[in-house]
Wavefront OBJ file of the C-alpha trace (Angstrom):
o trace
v 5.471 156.623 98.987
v 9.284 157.274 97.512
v 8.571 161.113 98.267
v 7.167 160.043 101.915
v 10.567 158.211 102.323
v 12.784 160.844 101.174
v 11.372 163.108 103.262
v 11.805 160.709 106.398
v 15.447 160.625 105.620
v 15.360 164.543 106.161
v 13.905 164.598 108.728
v 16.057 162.109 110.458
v 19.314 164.168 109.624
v 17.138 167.266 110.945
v 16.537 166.221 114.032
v 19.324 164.261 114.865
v 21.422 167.520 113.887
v 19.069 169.580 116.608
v 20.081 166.670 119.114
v 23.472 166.776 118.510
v 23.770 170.671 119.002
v 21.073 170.306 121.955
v 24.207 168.082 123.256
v 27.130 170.191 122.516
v 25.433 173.619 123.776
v 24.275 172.151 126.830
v 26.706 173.666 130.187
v 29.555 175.129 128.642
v 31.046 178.464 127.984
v 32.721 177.969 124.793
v 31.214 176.269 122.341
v 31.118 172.122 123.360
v 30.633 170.387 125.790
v 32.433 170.260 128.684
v 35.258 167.576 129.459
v 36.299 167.172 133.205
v 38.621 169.823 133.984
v 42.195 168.475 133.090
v 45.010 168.780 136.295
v 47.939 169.963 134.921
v 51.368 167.873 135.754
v 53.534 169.227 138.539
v 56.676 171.188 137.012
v 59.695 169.213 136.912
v 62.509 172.273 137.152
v 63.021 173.460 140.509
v 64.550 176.779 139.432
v 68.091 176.108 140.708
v 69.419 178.964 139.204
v 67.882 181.285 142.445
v 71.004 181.471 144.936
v 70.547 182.633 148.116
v 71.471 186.278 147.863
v 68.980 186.523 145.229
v 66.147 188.682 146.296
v 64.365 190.726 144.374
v 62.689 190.257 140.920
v 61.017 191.821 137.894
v 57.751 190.082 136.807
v 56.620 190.752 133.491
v 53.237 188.924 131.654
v 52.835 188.603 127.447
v 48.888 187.713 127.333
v 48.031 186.006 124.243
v 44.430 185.064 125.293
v 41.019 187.152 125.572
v 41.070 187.030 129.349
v 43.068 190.090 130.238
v 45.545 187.788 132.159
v 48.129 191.181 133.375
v 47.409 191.262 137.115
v 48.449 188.095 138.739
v 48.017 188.892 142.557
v 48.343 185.005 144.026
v 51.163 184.621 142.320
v 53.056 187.685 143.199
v 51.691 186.857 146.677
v 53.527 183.335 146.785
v 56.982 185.411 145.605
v 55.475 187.856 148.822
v 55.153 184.915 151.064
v 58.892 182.952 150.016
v 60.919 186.637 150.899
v 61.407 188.268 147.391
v 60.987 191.485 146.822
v 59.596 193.202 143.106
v 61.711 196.439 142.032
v 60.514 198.008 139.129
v 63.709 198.454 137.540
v 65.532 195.775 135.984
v 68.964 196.732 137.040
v 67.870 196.611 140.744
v 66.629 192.855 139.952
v 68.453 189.748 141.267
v 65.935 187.734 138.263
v 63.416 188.137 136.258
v 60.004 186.044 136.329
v 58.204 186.034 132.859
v 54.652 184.304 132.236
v 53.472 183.872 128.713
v 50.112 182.451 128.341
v 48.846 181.282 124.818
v 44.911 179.941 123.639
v 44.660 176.872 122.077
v 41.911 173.708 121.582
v 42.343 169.937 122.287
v 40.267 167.375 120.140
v 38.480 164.906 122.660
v 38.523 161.549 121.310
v 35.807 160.129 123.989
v 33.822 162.879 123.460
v 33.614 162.572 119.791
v 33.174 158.680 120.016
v 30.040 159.822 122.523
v 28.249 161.999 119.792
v 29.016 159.339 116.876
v 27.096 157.195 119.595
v 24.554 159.411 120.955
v 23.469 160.521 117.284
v 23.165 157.073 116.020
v 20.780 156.129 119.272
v 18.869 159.381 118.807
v 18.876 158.751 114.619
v 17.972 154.769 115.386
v 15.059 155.119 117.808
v 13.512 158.603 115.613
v 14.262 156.391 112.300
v 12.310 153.730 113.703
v 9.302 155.866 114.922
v 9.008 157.279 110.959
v 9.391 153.884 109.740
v 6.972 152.357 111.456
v 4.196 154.992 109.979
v 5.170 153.515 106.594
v 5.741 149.852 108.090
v 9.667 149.367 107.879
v 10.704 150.212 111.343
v 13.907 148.331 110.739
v 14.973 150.212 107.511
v 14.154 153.442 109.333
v 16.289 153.083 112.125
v 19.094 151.641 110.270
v 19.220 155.248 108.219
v 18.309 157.187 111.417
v 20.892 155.250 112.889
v 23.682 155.935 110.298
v 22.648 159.559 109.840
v 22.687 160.185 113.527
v 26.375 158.209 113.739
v 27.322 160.401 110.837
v 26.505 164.040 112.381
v 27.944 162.800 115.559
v 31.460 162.327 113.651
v 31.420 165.702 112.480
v 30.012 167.338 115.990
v 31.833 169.862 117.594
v 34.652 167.938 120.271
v 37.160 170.080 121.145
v 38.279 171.560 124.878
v 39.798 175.196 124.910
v 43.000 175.034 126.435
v 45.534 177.953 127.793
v 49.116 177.046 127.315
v 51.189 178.432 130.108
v 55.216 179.119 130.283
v 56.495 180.107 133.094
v 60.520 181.257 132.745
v 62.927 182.304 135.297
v 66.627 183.776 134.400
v 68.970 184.769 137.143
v 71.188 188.135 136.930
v 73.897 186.657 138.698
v 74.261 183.365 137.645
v 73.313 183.994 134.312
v 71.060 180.740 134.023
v 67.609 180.358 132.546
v 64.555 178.074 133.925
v 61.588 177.468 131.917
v 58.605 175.252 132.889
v 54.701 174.791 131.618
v 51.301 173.042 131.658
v 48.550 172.927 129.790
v 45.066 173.614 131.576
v 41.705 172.625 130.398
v 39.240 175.727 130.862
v 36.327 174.118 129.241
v 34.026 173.908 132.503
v 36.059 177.647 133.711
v 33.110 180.707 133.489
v 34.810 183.653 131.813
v 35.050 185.691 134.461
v 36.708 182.751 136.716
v 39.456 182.259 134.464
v 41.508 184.914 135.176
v 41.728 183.780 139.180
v 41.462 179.933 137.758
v 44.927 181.083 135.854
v 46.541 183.145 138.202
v 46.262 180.152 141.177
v 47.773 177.853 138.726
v 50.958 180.123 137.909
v 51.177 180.582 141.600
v 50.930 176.428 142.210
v 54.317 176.509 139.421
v 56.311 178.984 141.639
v 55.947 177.141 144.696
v 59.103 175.330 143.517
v 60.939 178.634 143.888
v 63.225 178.515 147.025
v 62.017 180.387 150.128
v 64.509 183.376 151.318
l 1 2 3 4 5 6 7 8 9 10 11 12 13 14 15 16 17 18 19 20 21 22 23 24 25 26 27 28 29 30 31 32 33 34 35 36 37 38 39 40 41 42 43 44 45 46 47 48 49 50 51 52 53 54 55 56 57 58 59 60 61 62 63 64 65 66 67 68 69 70 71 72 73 74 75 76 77 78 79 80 81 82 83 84 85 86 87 88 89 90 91 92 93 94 95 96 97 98 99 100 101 102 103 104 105 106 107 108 109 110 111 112 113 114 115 116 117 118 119 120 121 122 123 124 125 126 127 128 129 130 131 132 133 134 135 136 137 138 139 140 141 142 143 144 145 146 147 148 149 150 151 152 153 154 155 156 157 158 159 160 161 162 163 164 165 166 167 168 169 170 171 172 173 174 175 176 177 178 179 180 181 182 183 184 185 186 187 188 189 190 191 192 193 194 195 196 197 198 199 200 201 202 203 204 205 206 207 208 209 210 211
């Protein structure tokens, strides 16, 4: 009967571990589950440091990431669409537009309080069904229940995140403009996240005067 027991508790862990990564592999692209998709705060700096004889810029992109974030067509559309002109060489530039972007992961408190709670349901109600084979329902689902809890704490909860930096320097007036955000790609495809990227750099140099 003590083996039968000790081999209930296994089980228990077992297959509250297989729920728990059941939960965290379930529609995501890297790695956990998915947190709603984060909106970035709108930049504070309004890139004062443009006048209005400035016209033509340099854009240059350092890419940190896996996503082959180089060609950023919206936003060198929105410089297009405000009357700025890109010259290749830097001595024909009025300023200079440089993007860095740079990977990084956010810990999820809710979600990690979810799988401390989802295992310990999952662990309860499975402890429970093996306990009541060997007639202690209640002790089984108090161990299923603090196994489950237990796996939940150590469950993967963390969002992948892409730091962006977004600087401006003027030529003439000498003056440097930096601005960023922080965007949640969690619930992003792969192959999305380049355009996902690109529309938010372009949202960020809205605040750039129109010429």
């Amino acid at each position: 009967m003590r083996q039968f027991g000790m081999n209930a508790k296994i089980l228990i862990v077992v297959v509250c571990a297989a729920f728990l990564s059941a939960c965290a592999s379930g529609p995501t692209y890297y790695g956990s589950t998915p947190a709603a998709v984060q909106t970035p705060p709108e930049p504070e700096l309004f890139f004062n440091n443009i006048g209005p004889d400035d016209r033509r810029f340099t854009f240059h992109v350092e890419d940190r990431t896996p996503f082959g974030l180089f060609d950023l067509p919206q936003a060198r559309n929105t410089l297009y669409s405000k009357g700025y002109d890109e010259v290749r060489r830097q001595n024909r530039a009025d300023f200079t537009v440089s993007v860095s972007f740079t990977p990084g992961v956010q810990d999820d408190p809710q979600r990690r309080a979810g799988n401390v709670v989802g295992g310990a349901l999952a662990g309860a109600a499975l402890g429970a069904i093996i306990g009541g084979a060997t007639g202690s329902a209640g002790t089984g689902a108090a161990i299923g229940a603090a196994s489950g809890g237990t796996l939940g704490l150590v469950a993967p909860a963390s969002s992948p995140l892409v730091r962006i930096d977004l600087n401006v320097y003027g030529f003439n007036s000498r003056l440097s403009e930096t601005t960023g955000a922080t965007v949640d790609i969690s619930r992003i495809p792969p192959h999305e996240v380049p355009g996902f990227i690109d529309a938010e750099v372009s949202r960020m140099l809205q605040n750039l005067p129109p010429r």
